[in-house]
N, C-alpha and C positions, 0 to 999 in steps of 0.2 A: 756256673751251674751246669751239670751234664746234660747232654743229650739223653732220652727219655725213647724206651724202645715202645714202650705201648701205655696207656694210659694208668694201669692197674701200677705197673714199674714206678709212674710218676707218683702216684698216691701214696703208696708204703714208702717210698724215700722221705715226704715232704710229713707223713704220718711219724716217721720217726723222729724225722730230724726238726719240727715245731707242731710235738703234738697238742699242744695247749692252743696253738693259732686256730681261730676261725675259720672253720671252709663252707659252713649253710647256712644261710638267714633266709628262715623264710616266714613272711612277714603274715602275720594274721589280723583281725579284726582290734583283736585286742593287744596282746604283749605278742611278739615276734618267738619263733622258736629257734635257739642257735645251737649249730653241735661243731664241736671244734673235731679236727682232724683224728684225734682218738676215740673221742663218741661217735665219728661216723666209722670209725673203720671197723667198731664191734657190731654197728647196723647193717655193714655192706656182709661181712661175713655169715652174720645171722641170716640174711635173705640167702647169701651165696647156700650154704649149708641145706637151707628149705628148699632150693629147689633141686641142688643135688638128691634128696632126699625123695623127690615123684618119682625119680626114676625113670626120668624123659630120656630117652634113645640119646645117644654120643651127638654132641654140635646141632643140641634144635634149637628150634627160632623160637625165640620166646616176643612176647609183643609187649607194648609198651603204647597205650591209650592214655594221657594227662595232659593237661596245661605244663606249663612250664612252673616246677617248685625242688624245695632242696629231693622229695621221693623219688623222683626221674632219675635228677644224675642217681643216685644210691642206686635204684634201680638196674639200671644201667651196668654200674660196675660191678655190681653184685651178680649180674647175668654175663658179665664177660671173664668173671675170677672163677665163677661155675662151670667154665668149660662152653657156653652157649651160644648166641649169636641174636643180637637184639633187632627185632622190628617196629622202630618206632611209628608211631600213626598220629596224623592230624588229629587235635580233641576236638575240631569243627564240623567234622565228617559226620556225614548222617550215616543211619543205620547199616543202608546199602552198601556206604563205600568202605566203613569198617569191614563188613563181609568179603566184601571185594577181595578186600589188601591180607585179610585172616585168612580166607580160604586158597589165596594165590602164593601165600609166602609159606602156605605150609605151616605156620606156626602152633604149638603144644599147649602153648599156655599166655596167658595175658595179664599184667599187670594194670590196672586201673585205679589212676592216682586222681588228681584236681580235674573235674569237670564244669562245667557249666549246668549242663541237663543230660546225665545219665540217662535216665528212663528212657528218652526218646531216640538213642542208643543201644539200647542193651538187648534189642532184638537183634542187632547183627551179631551180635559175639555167638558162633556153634557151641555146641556144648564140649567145651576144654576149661579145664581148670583155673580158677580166676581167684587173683590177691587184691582186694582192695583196700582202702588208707581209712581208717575209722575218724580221723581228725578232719576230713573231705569227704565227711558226710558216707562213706563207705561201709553197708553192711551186705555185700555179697562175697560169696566164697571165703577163704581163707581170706582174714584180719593182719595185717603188719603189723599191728599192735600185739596181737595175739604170737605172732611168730617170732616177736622180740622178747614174749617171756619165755614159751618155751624148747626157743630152738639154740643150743649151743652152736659156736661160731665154728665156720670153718678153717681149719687150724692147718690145712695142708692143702696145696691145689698145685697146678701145674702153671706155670706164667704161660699167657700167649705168645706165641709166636710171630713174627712180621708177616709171615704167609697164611694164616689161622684169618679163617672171613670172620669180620667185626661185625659187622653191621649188614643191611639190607634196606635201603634209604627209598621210599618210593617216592618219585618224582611230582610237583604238585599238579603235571598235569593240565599247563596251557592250551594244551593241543591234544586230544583221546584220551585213553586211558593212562594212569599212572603206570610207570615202569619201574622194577625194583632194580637200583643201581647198587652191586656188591662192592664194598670195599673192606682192605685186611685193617688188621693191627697196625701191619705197619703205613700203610696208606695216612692213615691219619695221624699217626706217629710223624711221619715225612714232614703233615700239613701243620703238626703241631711247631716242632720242630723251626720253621720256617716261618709261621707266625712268630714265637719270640723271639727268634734275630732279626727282625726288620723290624719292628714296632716299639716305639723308645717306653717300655715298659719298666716298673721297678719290680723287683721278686715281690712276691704276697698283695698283687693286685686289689682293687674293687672292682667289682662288676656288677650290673642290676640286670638279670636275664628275665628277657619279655619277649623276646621274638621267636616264635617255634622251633624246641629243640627238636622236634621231627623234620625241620628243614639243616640240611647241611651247616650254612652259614652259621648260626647260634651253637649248633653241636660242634666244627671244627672250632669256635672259637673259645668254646668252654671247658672243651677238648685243653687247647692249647692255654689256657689259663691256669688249667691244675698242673700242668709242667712249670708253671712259676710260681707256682703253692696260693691258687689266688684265692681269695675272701669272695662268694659267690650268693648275693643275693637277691628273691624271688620276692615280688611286688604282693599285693593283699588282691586287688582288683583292680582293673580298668580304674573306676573312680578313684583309687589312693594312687595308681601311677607317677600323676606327676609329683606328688610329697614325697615318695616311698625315692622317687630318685632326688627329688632337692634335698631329701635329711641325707642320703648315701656320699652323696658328690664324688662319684665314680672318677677310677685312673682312667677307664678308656669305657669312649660308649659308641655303640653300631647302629643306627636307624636306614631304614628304608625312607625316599624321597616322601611318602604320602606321610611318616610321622612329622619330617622335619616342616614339611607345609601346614600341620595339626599346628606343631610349637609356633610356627608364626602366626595363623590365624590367632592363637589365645594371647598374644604377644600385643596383636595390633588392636584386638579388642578391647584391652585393657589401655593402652599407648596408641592413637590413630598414629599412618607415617606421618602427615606430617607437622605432626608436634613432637616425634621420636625425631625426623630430620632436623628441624632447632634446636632441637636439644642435645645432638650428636654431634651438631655445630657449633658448641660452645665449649671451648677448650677442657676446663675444671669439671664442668658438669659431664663432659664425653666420658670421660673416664668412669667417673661413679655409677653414671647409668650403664655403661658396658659390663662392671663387675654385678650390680645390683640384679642383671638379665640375665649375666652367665649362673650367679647361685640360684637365681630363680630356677633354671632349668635344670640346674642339678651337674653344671659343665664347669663350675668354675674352677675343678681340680684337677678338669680328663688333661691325660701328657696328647691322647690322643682321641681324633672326632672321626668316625668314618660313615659315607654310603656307599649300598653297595643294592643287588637284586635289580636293581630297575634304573635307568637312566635318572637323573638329575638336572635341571635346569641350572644353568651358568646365573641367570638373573637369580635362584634363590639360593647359592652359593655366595652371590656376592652380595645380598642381603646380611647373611649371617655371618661372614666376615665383616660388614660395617659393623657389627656388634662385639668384634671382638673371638667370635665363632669360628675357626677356620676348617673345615669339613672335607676330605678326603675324600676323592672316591675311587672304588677299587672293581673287579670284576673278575669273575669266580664263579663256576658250576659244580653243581652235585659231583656229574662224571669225573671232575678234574680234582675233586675236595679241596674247592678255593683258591689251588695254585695256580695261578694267573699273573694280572696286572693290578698294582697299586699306585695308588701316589701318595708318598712317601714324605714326613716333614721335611725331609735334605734335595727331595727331586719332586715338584709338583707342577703340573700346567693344568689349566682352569680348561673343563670343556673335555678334557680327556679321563683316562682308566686307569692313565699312569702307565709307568714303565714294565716288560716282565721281569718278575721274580725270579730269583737265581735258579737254574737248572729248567728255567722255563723256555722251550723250540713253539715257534711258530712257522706256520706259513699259510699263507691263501689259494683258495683254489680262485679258480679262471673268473668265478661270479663276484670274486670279494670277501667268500666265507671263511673266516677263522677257523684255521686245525692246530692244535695243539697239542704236545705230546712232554708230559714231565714225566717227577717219580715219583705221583699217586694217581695213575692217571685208575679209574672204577675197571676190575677184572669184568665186566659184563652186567648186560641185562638179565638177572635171574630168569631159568626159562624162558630164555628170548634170545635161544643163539643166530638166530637166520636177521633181527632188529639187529643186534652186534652187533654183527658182521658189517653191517650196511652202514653203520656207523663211525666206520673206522675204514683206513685207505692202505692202499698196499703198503706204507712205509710205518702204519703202525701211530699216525697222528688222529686225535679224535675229530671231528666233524662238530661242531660246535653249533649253526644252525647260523650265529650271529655273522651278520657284515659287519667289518671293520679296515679301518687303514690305519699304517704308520707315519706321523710326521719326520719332518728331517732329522729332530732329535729323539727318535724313538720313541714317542707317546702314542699311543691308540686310541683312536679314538672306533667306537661304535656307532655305526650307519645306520643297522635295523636288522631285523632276524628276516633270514630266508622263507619262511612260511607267513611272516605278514605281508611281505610286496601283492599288491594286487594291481586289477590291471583295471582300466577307465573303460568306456565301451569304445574312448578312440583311441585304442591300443596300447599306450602309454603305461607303463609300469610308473606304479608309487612307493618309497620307501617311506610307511608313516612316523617310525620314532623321532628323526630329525622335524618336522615339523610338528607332529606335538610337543616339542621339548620348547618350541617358541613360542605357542599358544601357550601354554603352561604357564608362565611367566606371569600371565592375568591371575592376582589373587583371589577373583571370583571364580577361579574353576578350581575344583576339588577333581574329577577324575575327566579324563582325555580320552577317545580313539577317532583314528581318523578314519574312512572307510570312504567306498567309491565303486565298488564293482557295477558293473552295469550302467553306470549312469556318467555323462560327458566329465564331471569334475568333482574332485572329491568335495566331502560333507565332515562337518568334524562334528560328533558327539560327543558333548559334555554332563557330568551332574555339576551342581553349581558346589560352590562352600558356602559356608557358615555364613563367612563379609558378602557373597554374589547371594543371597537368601536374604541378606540384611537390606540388600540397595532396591528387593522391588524389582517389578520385570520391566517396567519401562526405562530407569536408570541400568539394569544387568543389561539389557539386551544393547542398548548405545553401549555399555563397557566391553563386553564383546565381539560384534562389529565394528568398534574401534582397532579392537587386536588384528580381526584380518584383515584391514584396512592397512595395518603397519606391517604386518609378517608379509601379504603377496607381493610387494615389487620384489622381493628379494628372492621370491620360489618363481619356479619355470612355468610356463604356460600353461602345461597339463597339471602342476601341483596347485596354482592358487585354488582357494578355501570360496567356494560356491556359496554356501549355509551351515548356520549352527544350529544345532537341535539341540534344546535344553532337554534332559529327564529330569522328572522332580525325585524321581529316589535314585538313594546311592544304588551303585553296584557292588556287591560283596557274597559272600560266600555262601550267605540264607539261599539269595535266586542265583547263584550259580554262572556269577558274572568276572568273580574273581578269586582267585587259587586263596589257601590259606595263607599264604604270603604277599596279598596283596598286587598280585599280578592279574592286570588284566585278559580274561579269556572272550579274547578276539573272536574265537570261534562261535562261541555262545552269544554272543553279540547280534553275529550276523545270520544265526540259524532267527535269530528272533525280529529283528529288522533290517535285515535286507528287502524284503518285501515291501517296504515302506520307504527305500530309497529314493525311486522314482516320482511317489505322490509329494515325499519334501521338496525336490530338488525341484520338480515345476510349481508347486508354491508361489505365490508371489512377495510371502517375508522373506528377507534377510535371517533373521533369527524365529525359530518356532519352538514355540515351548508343547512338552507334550506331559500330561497329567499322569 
């Protein structure tokens, strides 16, 4: 199979060469819609066509507001065979932060495909020209449906070039405001590239895409999917999820650590452990029930299983290995478009990020932080030459934020990002990702941050799960004060775990607790209790729950 200079290159090769194969299933209430690699490629040119046709100024940003469905990618390609430059956007984002990313990226026009609650959206968008999906419920602006009867396809265009800006990715925003990270054609051509030769994939993949293709990760990997001409399909909702992936039984599937802790809670709810541990323990019956869990989930066919975004606990790694499960994990940012570290099925160590990726330079600065410098590393922060700069060191390595170290045989492991350490009021700096990764472990906690400013020892804030809601607060709060019972001899004097504060509501994107990808913002946390540090921590519970 050739190397693949830009995405558009990979479609019309795999368009010619198996135009009858499948490349969109996207999956509806009722029958699924599919368009094999020649049905979409008259769709990608009939959009390409229309928006040549506005008459937007040479290389504008066109935006890009959806869920993740087969109209994004089309979207997508249709806006980079146009000559344009795509800005995709969280469909999470309230009004404000649509505006935000519209009026900061400069873009002309907007595409809005699968939403949740448009209406309570659509005051962000200024007024620029807008395409929405009729079949997602879409009746503003110019109709896709309408533009497929009558717009003749675009029959001549200019291919991109590796130096032509692709995209304009804003960042989700852990810490301030989102930044727009630019990357070319060939950026992600590189990342593409480098995904099929390490990944024991066959040509014409399955894929089930569910994690935001506004996030890097989903996009380099869908990216790199259509360079192996893959079958790409788009779940119905939330609730069909988990069928939509046990009917697909996917070559390769990607979750972040909070899904794979979802698939267990519904694992253990239906299987308590320890009637799964008997039954894992009997030679004949191990096996059956190992395969009966992997089709459950929808794994019994992936060549390959990875996490990736957020650290992963070893304890629920080697959960889902007693099943049979073996789960990769890797690490990759925006700035870098994924090229990092992986663990690899031929090279893997439990606890680590994996080894770097070919043409992948490291080094550390004096604190511990990872700089990295490959060949996609993002040309800049859009309008943010002065952020850049400060971003990057004289030799030309990114700044990555994350501490990490190398073991004797090359694995990396991650310590904690440079803007979470905080400090105790007896001076003592904390690095909290290593210590939530052990609290973690406890199946009663659904989300983690440890926090401690101002007050003698840190405090870990938890929301509970599903199983820690099922046990009761007087059984949850013994199960968790057990945990820090068994993680402190092993942490330092200034790390041991003082108290737990239960929340009863999650944290997620409604209050502003967690990015669209599932990452905890630290900052927002502490802007809301900090203040409240001090009256926990002299408390006289161990564990306090707060309403």
């Amino acid at each position: 199979m050739p190397n693949f200079n830009s995405s558009i290159e990979a479609f019309l090769y795999w368009e010619k060469e198996t135009p009858n194969n499948l490349f969109l299933i996207q999956n509806f209430e009722s029958n699924p819609h599919k368009l094999s690699y020649a049905q979409a490629g008259i769709e990608i040119r009939k959009f390409a066509a229309f928006l040549k046709k506005m008459d937007l100024p040479d290389k504008s940003h066109v935006a890009i507001l959806s869920k993740n469905c087969s109209h994004w990618i089309l979207a997508d390609l249709a806006i980079s065979m146009a000559g344009f430059i795509s800005i995709p956007i969280y469909p999470t984002l309230t009004a404000e932060g649509i505006q935000q990313i519209l009026t900061h990226s400069e873009a002309k026009a907007i595409f809005v495909g699968k939403l949740d609650n448009f209406e309570s959206q659509r005051e962000g968008i200024p007024n620029m020209p807008i395409i929405s999906v009729k079949k997602f419920g879409g009746n503003i602006g110019f109709l896709w449906e309408d533009i497929l009867q009558q717009t003749e396809p675009l029959l001549e265009f200019d291919m991109p070039t590796t130096d032509d800006l692709k995209t304009i990715i804003y960042t989700s925003g852990t810490t301030g405001n989102p930044k727009g990270v630019m990357h070319t054609t060939g950026n992600f051509s590189v990342s593409s590239n480098v995904l099929t030769s390490v990944l024991p994939l066959p040509n014409h993949p399955k894929f089930l895409s569910y994690l935001p293709l506004a996030h890097v990760a989903e996009r380099a990997i869908c990216n790199g999917l259509l360079f192996l001409g893959s079958q790409i399909t788009f779940g119905h909702s939330i609730e069909t999820f988990a069928k939509n992936l046990e009917d697909l039984q996917p070559d390769f599937f990607f979750a972040v650590p909070r899904i794979w802790t979802k698939f267990q809670e519904k694992i253990l709810e239906t299987i308590p452990q320890k009637k799964l541990s008997i039954l894992l323990s009997i030679p004949i019956v191990n096996h059956l029930i190992k395969k009966k869990l992997q089709k459950k989930l929808g794994l019994a066919s992936a060549k390959f299983i990875a996490s990736a975004a957020a650290p992963i606990s070893n304890s629920l790694v080697k959960w889902y290995a007693s099943i049979g499960i073996k789960i990769e994990q890797g690490y990759g940012m925006t700035e870098d478009c994924c090229v990092s570290h992986f663990n690899l099925s031929h090279q893997s160590k439990l606890g680590t990020v994996g080894k770097a990726l070919d043409d992948v330079q490291i080094k550390f600065s004096e604190e511990g932080e990872i700089l990295i410098k490959n060949n996609c590393l993002f040309k800049g922060y859009f309008k943010a030459p002065e952020i850049t700069a400060s971003v990057f060191d004289e030799e030309g390595y990114f700044k990555t934020g994350d501490i990490g170290e190398y073991d004797h045989e090359g694995y990396l492991t991650i310590t904690g990002r440079v803007k979470d350490q905080f400090k105790t009021d007896k001076g003592k700096y904390i690095s909290p990702a290593p210590i939530e990764l052990q609290i973690s472990k406890n199946t009663a906690i659904e989300q983690i941050c440890i926090v401690g400013t101002g007050i003698p020892q840190p405090i870990a804030l938890i929301t509970p799960s599903t199983l820690g809601k099922g046990k009761g607060k007087e059984k949850l709060s013994e199960s968790l004060f057990q945990t820090v019972l068994e993680i402190n001899p092993s942490l330092e004097k200034h790390e041991k775990i003082e108290k737990v504060v239960v929340m009863s509501k999650e944290w997620n994107v409604d209050n502003g607790f967690t990015t669209p990808t599932l990452k905890i913002k630290r900052n927002s946390l502490e802007r809301v209790y900090q203040p409240l540090y001090k009256t926990w921590f002299d408390a006289p519970e161990k564990v306090i729950f707060i309403d």
